[in-house]
C-alpha positions in Angstrom: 159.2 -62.1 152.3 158.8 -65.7 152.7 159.7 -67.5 155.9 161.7 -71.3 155.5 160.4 -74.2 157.7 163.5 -73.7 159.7 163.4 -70.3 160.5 159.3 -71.1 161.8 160.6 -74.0 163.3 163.1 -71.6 165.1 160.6 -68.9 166.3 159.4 -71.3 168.3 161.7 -73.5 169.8 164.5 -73.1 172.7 167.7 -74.5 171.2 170.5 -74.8 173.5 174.3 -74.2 173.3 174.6 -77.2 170.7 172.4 -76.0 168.7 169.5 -78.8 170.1 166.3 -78.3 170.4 165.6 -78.6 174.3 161.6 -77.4 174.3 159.1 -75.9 171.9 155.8 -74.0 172.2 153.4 -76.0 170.5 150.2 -74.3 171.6 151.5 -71.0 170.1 152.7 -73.3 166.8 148.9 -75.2 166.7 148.0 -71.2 166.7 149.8 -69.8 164.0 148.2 -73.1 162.1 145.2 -72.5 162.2 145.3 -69.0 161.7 147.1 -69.7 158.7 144.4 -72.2 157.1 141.9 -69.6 158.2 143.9 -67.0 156.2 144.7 -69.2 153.2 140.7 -70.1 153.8 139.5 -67.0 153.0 142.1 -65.6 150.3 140.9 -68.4 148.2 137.4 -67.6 148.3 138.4 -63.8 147.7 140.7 -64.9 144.6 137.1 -67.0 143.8 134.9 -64.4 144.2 136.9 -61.3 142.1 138.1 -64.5 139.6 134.0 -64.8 138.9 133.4 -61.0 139.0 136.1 -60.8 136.1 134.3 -63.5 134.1 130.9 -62.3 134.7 132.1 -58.4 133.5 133.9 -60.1 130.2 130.6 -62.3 129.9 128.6 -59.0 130.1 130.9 -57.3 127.3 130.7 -60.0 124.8 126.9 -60.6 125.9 126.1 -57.3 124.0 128.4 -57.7 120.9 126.7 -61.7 120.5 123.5 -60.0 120.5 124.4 -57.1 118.2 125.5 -60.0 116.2 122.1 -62.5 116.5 120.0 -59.7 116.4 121.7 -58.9 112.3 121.4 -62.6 111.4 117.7 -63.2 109.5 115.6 -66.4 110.5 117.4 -69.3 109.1 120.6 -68.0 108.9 123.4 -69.9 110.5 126.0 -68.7 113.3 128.5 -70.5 115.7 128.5 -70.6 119.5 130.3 -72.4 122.3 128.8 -74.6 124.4 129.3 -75.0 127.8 131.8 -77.8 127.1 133.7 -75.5 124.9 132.3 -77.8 121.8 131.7 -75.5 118.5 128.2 -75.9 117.7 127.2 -74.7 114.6 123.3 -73.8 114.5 120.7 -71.9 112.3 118.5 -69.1 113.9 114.9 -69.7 114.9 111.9 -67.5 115.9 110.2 -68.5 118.9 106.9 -67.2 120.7 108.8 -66.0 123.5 110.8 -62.8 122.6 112.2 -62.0 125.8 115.6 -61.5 123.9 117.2 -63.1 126.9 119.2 -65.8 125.1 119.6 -67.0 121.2 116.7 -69.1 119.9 118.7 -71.2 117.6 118.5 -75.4 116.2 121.7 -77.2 116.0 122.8 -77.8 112.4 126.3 -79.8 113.4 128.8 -79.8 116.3 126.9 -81.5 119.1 124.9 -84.7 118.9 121.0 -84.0 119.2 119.1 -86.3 121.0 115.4 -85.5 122.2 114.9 -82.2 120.6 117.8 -79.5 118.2 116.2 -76.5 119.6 119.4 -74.7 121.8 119.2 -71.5 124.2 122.6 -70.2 124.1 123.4 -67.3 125.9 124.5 -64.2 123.8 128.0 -64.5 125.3 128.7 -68.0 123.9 128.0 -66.5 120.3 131.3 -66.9 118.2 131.5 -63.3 116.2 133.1 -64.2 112.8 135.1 -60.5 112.7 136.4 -62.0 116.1 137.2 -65.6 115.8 140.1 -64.8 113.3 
């Protein structure tokens, strides 16, 4: 149940017969403040932290369809992923010496503007999955 200002205000002030405020507790107010920052304070960095544990689990599911996915495709072929920006890129599948499967060795065919080199590490979860993207 949410309090108004007034009825705060009213917890801690002496009113008199008038209905005028004749004194009011601020040390007890400056109190319930800052232990109301303090609250807020830390129920945003719990709403944070579970927002980025929910991200990180959906990352993790569509980590292992993207590489189902990469892992079909043959050198060459070409597949769509987002970047970080949320850009389409559209890029074609490379083999690399490194084949630590951790990310999608891939050049950039169109979406993004290339400027020192094409070559792109996207992670598996950024790979757009035709069957899902309709």
């Amino acid at each position: 149940m949410a309090m108004t200002k007034e009825e705060v205000i009213s917890a801690f002030a002496t009113v008199d017969e008038n209905g005028n405020i004749t004194d009011f507790d601020f040390d007890s107010f400056d109190n319930l403040v800052k232990e109301l920052v303090t609250a807020r304070k830390n129920m945003r960095a719990d709403a944070k932290e579970a927002k980025k544990a929910k991200q990180a689990e959906e990352n993790e599911a569509k980590a292992e369809e993207g590489k189902k996915y990469y892992d079909s495709l043959n050198t060459g072929d070409e597949f769509k992923y987002i970047a970080s920006d949320g850009t389409v890129v559209t890029a074609k599948k490379i083999t690399t010496k490194s084949n630590s499967g951790l990310s999608a060795a891939c050049e950039v065919v169109a979406g993004i503007e290339v400027k020192k080199s094409a070559k792109r590490y996207p992670k598996f979860y950024q790979i757009v999955i035709p069957a899902m993207a309709a």
